[in-house]
mmCIF file of the N, C-alpha and C atoms, coordinates in Angstrom:
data_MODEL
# 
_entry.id   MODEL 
# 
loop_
_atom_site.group_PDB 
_atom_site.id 
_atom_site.type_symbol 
_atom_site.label_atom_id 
_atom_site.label_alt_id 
_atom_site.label_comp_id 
_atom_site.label_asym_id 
_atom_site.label_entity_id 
_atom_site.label_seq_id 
_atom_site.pdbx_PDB_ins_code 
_atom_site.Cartn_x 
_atom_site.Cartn_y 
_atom_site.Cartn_z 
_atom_site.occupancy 
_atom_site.B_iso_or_equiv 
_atom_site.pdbx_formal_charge 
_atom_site.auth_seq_id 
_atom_site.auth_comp_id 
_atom_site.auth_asym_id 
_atom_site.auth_atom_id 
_atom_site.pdbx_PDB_model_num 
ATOM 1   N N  . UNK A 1 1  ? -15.859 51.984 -22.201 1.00 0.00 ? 1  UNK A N  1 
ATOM 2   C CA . UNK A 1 1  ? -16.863 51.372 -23.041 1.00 0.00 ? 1  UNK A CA 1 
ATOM 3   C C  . UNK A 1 1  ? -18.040 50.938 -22.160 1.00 0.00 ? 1  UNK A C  1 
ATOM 4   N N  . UNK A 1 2  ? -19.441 50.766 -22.775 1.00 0.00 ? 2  UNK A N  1 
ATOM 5   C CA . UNK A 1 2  ? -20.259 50.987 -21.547 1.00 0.00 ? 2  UNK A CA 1 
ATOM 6   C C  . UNK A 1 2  ? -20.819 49.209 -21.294 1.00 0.00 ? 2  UNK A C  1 
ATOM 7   N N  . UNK A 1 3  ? -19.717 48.563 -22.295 1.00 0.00 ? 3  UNK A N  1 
ATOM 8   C CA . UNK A 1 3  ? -20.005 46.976 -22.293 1.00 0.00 ? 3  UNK A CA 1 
ATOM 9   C C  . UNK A 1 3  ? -18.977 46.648 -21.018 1.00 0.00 ? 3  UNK A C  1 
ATOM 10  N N  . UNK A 1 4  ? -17.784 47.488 -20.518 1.00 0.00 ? 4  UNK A N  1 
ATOM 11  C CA . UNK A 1 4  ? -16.772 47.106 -19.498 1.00 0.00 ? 4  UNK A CA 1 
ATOM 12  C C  . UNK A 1 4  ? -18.064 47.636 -18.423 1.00 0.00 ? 4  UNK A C  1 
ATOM 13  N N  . UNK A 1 5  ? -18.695 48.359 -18.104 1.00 0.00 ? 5  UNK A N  1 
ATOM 14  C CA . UNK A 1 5  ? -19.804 49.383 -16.864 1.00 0.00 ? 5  UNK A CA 1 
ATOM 15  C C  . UNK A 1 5  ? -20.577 48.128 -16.200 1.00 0.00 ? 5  UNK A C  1 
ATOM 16  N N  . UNK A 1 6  ? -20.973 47.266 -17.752 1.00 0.00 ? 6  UNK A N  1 
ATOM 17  C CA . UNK A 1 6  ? -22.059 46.165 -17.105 1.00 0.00 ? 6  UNK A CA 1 
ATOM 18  C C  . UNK A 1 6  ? -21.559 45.153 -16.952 1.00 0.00 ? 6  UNK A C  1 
ATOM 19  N N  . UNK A 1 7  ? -20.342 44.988 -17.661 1.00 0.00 ? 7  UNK A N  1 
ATOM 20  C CA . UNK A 1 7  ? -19.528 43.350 -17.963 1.00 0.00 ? 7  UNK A CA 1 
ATOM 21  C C  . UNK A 1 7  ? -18.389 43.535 -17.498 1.00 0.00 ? 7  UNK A C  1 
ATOM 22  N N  . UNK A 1 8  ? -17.796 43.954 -16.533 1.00 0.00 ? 8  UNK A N  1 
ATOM 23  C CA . UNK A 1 8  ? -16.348 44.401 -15.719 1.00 0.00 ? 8  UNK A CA 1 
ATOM 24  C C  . UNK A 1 8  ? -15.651 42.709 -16.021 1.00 0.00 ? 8  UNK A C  1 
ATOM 25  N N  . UNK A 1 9  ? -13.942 42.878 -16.012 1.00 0.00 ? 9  UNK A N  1 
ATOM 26  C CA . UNK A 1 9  ? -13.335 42.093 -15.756 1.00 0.00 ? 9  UNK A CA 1 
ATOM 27  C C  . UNK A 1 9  ? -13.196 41.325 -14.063 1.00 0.00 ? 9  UNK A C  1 
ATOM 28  N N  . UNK A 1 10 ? -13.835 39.910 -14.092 1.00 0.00 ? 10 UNK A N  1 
ATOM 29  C CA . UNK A 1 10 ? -13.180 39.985 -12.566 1.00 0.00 ? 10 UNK A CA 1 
ATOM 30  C C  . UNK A 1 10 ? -12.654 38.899 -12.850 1.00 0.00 ? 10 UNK A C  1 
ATOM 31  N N  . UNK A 1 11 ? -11.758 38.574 -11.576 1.00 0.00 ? 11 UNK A N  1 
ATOM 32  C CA . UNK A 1 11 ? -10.266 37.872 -11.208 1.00 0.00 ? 11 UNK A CA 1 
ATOM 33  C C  . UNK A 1 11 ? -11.087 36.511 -11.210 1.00 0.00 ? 11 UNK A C  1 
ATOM 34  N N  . UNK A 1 12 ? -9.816  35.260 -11.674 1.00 0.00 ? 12 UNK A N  1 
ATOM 35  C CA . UNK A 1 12 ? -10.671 34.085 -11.951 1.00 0.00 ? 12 UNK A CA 1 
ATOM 36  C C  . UNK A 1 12 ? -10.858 33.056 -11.156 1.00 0.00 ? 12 UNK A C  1 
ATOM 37  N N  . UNK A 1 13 ? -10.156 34.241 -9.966  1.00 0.00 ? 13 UNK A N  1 
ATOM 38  C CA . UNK A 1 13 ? -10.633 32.987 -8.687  1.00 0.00 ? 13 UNK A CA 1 
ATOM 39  C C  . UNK A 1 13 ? -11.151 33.492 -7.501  1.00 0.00 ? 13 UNK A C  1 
ATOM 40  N N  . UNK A 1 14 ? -11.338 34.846 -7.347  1.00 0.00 ? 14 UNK A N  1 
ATOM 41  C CA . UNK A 1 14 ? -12.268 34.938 -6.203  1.00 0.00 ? 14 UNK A CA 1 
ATOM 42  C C  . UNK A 1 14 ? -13.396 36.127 -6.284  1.00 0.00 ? 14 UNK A C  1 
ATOM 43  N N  . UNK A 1 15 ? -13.249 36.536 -7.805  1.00 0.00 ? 15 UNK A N  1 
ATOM 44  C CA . UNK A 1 15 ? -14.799 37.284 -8.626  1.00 0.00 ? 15 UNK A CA 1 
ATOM 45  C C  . UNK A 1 15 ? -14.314 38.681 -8.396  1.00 0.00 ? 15 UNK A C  1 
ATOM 46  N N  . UNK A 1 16 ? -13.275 39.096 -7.926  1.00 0.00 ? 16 UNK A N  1 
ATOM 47  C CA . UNK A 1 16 ? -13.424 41.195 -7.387  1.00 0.00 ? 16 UNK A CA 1 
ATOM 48  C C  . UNK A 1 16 ? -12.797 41.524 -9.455  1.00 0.00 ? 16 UNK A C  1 
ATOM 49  N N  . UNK A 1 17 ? -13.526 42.643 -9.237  1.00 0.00 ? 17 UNK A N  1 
ATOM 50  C CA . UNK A 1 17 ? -13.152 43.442 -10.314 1.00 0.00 ? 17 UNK A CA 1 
ATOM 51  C C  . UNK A 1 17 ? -11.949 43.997 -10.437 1.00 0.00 ? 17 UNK A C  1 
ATOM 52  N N  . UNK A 1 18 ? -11.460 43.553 -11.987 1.00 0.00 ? 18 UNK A N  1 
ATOM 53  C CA . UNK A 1 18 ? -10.176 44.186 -11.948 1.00 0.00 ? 18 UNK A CA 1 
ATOM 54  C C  . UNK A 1 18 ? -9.763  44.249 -13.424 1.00 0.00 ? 18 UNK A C  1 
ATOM 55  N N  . UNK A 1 19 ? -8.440  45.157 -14.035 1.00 0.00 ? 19 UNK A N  1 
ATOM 56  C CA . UNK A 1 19 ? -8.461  45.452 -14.939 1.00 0.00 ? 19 UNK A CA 1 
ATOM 57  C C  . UNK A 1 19 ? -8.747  44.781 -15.988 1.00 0.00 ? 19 UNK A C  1 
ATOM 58  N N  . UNK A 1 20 ? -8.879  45.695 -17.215 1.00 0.00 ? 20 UNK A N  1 
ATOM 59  C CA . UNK A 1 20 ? -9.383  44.604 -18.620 1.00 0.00 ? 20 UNK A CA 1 
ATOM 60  C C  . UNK A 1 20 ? -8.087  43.448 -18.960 1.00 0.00 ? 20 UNK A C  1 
ATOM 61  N N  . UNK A 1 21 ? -7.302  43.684 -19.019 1.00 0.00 ? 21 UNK A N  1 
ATOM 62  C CA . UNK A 1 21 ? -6.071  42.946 -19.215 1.00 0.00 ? 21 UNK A CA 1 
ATOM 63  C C  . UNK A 1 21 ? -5.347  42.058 -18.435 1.00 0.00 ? 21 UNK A C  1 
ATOM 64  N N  . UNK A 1 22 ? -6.049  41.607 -16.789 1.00 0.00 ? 22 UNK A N  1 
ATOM 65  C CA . UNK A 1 22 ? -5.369  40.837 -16.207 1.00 0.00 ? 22 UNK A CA 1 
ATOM 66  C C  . UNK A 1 22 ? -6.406  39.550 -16.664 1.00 0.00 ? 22 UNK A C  1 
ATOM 67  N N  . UNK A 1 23 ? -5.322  38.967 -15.697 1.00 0.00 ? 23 UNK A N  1 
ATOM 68  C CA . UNK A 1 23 ? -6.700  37.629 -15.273 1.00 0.00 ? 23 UNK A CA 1 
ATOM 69  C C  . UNK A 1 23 ? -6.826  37.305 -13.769 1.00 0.00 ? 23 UNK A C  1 
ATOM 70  N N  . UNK A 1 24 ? -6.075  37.517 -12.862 1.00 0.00 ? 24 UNK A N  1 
ATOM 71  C CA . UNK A 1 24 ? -6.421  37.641 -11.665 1.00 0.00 ? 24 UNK A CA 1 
ATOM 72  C C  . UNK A 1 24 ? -5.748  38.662 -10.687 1.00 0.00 ? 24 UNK A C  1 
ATOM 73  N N  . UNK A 1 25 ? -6.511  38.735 -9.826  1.00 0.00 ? 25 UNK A N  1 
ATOM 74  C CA . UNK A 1 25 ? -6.076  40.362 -9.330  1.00 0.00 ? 25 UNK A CA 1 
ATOM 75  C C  . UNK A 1 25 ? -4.790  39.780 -8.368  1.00 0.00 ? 25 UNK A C  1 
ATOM 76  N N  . UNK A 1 26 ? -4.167  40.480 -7.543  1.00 0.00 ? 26 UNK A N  1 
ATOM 77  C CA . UNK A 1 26 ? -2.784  40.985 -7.320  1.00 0.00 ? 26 UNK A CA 1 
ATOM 78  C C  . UNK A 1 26 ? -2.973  39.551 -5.676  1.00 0.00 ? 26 UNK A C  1 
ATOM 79  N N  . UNK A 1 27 ? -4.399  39.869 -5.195  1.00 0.00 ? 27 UNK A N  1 
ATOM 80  C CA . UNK A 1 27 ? -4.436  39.177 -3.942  1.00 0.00 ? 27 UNK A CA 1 
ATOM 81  C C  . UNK A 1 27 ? -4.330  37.532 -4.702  1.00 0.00 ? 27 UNK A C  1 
ATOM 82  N N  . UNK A 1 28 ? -4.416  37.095 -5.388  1.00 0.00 ? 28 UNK A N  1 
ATOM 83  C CA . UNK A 1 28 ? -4.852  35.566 -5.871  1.00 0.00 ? 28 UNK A CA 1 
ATOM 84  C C  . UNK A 1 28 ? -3.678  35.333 -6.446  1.00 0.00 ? 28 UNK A C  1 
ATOM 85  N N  . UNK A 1 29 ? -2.951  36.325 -6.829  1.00 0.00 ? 29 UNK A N  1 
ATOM 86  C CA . UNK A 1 29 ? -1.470  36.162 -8.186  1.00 0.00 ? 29 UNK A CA 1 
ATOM 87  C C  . UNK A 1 29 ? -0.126  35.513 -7.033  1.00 0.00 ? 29 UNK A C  1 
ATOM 88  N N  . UNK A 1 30 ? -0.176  35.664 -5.736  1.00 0.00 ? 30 UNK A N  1 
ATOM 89  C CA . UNK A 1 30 ? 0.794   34.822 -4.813  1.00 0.00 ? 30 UNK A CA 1 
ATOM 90  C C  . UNK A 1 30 ? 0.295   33.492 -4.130  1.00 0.00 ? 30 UNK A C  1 
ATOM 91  N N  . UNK A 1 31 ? -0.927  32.871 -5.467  1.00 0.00 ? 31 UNK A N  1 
ATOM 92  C CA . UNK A 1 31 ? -1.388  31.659 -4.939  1.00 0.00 ? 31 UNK A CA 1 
ATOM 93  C C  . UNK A 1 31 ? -0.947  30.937 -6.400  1.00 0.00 ? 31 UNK A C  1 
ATOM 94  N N  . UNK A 1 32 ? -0.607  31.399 -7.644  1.00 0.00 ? 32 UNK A N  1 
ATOM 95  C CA . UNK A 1 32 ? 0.024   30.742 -8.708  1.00 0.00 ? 32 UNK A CA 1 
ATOM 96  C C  . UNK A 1 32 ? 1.407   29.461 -8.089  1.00 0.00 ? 32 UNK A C  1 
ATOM 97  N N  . UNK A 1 33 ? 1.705   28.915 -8.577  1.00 0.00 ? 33 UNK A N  1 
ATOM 98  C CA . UNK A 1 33 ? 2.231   27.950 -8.020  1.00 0.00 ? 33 UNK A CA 1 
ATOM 99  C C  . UNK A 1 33 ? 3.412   28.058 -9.833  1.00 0.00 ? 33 UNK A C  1 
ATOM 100 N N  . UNK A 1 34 ? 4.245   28.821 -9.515  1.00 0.00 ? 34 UNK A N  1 
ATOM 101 C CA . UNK A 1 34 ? 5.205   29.077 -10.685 1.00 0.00 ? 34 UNK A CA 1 
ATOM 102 C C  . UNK A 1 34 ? 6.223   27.958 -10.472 1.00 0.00 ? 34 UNK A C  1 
ATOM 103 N N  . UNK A 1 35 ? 6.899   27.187 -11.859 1.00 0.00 ? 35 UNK A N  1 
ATOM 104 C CA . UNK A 1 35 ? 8.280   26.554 -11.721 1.00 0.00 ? 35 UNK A CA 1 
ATOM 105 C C  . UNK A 1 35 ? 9.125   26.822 -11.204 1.00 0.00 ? 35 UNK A C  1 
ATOM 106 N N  . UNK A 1 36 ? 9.904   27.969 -11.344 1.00 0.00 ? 36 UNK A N  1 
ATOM 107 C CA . UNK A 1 36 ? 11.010  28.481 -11.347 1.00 0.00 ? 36 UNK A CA 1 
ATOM 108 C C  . UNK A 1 36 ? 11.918  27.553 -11.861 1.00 0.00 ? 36 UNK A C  1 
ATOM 109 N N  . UNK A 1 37 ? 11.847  27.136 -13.165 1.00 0.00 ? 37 UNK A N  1 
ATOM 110 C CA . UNK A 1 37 ? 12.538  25.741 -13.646 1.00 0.00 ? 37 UNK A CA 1 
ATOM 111 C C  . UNK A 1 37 ? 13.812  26.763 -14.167 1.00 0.00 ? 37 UNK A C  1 
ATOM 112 N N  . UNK A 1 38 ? 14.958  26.413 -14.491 1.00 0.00 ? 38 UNK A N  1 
ATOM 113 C CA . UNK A 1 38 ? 15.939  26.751 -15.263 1.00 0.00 ? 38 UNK A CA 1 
ATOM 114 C C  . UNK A 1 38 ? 16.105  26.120 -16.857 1.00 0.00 ? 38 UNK A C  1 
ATOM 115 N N  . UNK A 1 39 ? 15.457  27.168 -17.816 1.00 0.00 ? 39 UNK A N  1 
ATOM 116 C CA . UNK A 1 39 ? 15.796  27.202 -19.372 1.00 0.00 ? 39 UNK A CA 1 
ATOM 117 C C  . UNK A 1 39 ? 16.278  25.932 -19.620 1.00 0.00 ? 39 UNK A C  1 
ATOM 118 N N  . UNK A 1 40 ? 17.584  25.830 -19.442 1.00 0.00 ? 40 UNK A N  1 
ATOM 119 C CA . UNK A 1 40 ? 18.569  25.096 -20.033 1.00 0.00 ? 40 UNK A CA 1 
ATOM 120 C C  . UNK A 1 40 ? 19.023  23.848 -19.286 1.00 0.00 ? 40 UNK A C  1 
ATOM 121 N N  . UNK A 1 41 ? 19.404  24.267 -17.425 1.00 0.00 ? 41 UNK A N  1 
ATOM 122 C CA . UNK A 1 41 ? 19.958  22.903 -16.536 1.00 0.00 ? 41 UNK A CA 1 
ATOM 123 C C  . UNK A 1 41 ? 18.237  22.723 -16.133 1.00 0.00 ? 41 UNK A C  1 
ATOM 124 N N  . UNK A 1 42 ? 18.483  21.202 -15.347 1.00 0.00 ? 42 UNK A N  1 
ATOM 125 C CA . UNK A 1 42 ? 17.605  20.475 -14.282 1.00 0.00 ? 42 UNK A CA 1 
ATOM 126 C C  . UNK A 1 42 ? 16.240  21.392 -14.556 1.00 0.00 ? 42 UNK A C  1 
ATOM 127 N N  . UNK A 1 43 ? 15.474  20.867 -15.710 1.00 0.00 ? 43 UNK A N  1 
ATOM 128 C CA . UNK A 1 43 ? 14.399  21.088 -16.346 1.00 0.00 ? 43 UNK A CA 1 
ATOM 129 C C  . UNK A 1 43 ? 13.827  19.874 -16.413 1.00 0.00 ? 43 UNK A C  1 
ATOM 130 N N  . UNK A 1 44 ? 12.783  19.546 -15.041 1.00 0.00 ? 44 UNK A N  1 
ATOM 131 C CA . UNK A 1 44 ? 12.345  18.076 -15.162 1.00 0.00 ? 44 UNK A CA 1 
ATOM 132 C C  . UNK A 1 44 ? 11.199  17.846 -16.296 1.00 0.00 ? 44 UNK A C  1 
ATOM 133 N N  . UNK A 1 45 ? 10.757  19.475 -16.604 1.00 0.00 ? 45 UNK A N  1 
ATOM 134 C CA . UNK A 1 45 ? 9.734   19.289 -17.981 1.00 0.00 ? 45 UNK A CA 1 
ATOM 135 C C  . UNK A 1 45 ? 10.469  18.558 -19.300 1.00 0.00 ? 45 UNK A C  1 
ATOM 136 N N  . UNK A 1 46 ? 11.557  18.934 -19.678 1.00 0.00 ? 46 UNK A N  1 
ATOM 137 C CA . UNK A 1 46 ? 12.302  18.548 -20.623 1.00 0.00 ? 46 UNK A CA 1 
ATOM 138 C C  . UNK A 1 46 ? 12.719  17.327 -20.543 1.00 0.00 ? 46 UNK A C  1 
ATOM 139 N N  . UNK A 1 47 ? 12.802  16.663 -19.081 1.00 0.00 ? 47 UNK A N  1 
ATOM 140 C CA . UNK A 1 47 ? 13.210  15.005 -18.954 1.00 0.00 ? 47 UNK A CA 1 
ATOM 141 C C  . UNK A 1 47 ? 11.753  14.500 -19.104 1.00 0.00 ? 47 UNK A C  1 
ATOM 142 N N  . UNK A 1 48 ? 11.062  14.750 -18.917 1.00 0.00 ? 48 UNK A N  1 
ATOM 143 C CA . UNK A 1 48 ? 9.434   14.173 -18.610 1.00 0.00 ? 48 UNK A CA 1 
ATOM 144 C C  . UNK A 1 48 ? 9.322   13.778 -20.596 1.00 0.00 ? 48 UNK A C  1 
ATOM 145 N N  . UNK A 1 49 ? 9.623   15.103 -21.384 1.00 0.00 ? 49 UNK A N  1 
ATOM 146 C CA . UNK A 1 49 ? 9.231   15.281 -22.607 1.00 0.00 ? 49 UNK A CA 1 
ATOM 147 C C  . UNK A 1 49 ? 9.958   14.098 -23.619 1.00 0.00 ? 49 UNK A C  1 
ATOM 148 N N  . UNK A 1 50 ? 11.025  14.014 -23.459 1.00 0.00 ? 50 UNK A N  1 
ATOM 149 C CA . UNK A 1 50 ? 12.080  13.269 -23.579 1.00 0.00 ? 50 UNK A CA 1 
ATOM 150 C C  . UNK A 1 50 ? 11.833  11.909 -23.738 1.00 0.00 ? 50 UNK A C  1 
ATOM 151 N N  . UNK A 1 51 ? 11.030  11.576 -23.014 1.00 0.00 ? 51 UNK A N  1 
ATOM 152 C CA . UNK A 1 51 ? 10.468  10.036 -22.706 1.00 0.00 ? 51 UNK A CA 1 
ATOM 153 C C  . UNK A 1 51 ? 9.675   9.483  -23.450 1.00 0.00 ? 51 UNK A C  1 
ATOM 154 N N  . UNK A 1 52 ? 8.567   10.686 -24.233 1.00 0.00 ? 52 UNK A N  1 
ATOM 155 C CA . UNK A 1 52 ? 7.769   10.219 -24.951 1.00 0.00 ? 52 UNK A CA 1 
ATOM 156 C C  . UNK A 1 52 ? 8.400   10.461 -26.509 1.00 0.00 ? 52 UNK A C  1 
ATOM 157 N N  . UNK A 1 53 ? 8.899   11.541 -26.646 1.00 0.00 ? 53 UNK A N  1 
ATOM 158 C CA . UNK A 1 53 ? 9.137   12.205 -28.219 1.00 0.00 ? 53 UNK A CA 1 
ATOM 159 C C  . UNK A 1 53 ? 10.625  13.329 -27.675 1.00 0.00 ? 53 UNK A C  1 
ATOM 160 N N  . UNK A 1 54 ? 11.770  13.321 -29.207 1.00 0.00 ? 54 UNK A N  1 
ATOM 161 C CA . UNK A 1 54 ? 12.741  13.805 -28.987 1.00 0.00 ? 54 UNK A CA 1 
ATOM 162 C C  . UNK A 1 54 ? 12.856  15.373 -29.000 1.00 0.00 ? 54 UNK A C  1 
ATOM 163 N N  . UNK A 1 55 ? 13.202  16.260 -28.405 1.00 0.00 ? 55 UNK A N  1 
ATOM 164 C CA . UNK A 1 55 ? 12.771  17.274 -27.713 1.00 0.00 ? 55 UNK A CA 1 
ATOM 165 C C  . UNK A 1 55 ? 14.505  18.435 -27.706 1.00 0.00 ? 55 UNK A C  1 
ATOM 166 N N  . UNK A 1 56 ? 14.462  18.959 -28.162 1.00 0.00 ? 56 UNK A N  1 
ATOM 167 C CA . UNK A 1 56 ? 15.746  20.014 -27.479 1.00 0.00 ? 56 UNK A CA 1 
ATOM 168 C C  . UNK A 1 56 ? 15.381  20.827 -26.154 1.00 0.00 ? 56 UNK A C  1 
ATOM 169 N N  . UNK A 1 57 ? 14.440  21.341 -26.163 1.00 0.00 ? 57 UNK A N  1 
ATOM 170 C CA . UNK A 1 57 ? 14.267  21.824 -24.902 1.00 0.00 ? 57 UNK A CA 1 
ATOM 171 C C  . UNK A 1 57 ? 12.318  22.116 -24.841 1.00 0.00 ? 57 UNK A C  1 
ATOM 172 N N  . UNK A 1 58 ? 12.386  21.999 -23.318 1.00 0.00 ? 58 UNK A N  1 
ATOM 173 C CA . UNK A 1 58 ? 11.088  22.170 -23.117 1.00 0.00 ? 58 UNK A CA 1 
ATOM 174 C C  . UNK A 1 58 ? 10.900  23.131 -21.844 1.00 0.00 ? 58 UNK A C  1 
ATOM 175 N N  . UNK A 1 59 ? 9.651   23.848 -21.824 1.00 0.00 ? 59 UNK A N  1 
ATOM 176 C CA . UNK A 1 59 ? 9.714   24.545 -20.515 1.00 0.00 ? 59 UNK A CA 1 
ATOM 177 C C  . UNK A 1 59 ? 8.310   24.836 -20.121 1.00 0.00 ? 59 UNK A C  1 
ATOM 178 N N  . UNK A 1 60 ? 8.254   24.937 -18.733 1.00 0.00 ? 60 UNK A N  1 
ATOM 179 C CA . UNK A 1 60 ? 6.665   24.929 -17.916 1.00 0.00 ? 60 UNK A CA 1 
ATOM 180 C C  . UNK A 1 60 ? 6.615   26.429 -17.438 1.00 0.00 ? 60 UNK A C  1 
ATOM 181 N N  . UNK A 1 61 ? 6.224   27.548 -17.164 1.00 0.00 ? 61 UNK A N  1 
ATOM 182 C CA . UNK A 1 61 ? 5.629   28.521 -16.264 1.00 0.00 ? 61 UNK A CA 1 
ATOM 183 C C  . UNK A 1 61 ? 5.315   28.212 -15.154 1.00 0.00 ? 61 UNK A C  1 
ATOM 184 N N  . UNK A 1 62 ? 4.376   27.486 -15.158 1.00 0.00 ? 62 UNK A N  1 
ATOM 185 C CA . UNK A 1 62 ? 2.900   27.293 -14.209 1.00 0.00 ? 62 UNK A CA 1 
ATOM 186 C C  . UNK A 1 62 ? 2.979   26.001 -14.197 1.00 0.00 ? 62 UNK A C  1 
ATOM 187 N N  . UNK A 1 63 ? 2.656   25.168 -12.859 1.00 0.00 ? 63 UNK A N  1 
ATOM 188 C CA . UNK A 1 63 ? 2.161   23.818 -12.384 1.00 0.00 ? 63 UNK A CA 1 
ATOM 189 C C  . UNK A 1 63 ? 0.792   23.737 -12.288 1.00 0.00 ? 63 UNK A C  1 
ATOM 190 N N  . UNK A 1 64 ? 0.574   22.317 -13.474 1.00 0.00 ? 64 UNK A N  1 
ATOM 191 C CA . UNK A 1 64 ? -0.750  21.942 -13.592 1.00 0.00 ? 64 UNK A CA 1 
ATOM 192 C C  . UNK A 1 64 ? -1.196  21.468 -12.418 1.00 0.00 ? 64 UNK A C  1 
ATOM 193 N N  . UNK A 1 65 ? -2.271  21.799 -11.617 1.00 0.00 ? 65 UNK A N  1 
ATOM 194 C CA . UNK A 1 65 ? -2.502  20.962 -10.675 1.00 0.00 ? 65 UNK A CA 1 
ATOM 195 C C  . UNK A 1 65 ? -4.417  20.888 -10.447 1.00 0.00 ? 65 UNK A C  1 
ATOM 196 N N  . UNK A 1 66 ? -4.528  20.068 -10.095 1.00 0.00 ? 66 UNK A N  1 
ATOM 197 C CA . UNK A 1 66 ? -6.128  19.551 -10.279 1.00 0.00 ? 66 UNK A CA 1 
ATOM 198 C C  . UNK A 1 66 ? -6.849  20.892 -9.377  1.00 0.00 ? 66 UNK A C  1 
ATOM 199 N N  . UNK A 1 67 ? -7.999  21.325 -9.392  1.00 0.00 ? 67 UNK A N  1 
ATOM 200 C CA . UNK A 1 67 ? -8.527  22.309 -8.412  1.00 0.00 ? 67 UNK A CA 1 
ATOM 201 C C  . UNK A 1 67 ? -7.795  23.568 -8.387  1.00 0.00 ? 67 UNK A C  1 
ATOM 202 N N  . UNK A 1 68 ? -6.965  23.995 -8.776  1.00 0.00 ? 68 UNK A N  1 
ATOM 203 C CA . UNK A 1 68 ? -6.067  25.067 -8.522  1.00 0.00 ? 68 UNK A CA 1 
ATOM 204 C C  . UNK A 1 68 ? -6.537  26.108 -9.500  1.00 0.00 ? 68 UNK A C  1 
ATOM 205 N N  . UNK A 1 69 ? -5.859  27.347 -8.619  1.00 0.00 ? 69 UNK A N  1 
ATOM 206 C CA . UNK A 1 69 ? -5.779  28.521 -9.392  1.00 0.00 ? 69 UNK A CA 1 
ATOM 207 C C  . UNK A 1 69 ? -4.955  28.376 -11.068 1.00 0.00 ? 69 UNK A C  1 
ATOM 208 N N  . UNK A 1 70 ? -3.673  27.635 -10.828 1.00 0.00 ? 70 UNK A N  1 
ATOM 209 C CA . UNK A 1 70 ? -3.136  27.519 -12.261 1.00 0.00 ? 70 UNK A CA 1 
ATOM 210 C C  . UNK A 1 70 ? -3.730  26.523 -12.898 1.00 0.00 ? 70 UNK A C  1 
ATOM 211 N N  . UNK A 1 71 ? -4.524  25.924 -12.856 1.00 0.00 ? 71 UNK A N  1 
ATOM 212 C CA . UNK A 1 71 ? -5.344  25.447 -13.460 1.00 0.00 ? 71 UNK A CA 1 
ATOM 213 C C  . UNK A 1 71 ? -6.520  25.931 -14.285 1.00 0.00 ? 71 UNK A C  1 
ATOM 214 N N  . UNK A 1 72 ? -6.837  26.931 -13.604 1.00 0.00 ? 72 UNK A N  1 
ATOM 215 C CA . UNK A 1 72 ? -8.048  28.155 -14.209 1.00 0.00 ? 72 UNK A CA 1 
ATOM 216 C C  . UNK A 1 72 ? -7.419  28.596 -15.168 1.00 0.00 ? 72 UNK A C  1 
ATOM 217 N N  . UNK A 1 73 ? -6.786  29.273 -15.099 1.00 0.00 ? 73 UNK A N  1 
ATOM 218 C CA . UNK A 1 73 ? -5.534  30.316 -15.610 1.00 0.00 ? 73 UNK A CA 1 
ATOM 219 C C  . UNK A 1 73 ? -5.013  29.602 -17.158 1.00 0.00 ? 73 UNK A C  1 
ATOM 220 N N  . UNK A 1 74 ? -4.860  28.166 -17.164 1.00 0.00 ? 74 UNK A N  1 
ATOM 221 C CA . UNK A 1 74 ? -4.312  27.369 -18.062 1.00 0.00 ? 74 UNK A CA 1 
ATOM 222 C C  . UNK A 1 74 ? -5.595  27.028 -19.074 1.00 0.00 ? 74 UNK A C  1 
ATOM 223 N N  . UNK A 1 75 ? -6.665  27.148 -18.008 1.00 0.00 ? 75 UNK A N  1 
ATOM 224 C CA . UNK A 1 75 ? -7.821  26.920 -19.047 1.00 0.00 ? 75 UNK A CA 1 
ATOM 225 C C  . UNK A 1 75 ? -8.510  28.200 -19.553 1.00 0.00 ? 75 UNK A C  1 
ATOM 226 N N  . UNK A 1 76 ? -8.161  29.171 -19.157 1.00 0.00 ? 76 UNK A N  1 
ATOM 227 C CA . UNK A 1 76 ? -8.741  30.148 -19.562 1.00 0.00 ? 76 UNK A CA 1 
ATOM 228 C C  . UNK A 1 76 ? -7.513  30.421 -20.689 1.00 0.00 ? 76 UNK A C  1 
ATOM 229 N N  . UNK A 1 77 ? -6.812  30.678 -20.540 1.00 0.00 ? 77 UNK A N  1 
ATOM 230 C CA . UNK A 1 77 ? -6.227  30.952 -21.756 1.00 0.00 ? 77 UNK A CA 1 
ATOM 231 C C  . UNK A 1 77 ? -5.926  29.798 -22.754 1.00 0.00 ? 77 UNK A C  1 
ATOM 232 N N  . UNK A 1 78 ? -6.444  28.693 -22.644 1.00 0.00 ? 78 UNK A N  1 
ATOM 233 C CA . UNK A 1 78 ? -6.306  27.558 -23.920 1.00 0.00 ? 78 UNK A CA 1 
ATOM 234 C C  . UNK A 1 78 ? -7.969  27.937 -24.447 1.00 0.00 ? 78 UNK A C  1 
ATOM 235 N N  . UNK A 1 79 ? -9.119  28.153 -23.949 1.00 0.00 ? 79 UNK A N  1 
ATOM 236 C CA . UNK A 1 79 ? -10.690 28.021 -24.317 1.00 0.00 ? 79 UNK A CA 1 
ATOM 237 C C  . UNK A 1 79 ? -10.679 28.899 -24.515 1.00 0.00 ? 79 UNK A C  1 
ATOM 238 N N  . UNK A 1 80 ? -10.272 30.315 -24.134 1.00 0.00 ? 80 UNK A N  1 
ATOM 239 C CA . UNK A 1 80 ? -10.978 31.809 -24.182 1.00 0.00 ? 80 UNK A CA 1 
ATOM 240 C C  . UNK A 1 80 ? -9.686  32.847 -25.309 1.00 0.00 ? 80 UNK A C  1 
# 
């Protein structure tokens, strides 16, 4: 499409072009800062949740963190 030629996708944290469907390219994607929480056991999202309102289960992906790449990432896909 000749709107991708002038308006390319780039990565949302250090601008290189990259496919229509990501959001950041492959070099920036081992700076995500993932849970690795477990579903069901020692899910400190689900104790955190717990505290305020009653909850069966809760679960995180991604760590919010101020300045960060998962931070972009969290806002780009809640605004965009």
């Amino acid at each position: 499409m000749i709107l991708d030629l002038l308006f390319p996708n780039r990565c949302l944290h250090c601008n290189r072009i990259i496919e229509a469907d990501l959001l950041v390219c492959d070099l920036c994607f081992g700076q995500i800062h993932f849970t690795h929480y477990d579903y069901f056991r020692n899910n400190p999202v689900k104790e955190q949740c717990k505290l305020s309102f009653p909850v069966e289960n809760a679960y995180a992906l991604i760590q919010f963190e101020e300045d960060s790449l998962s931070r972009k990432i969290i806002h780009e896909l809640k605004y965009r």
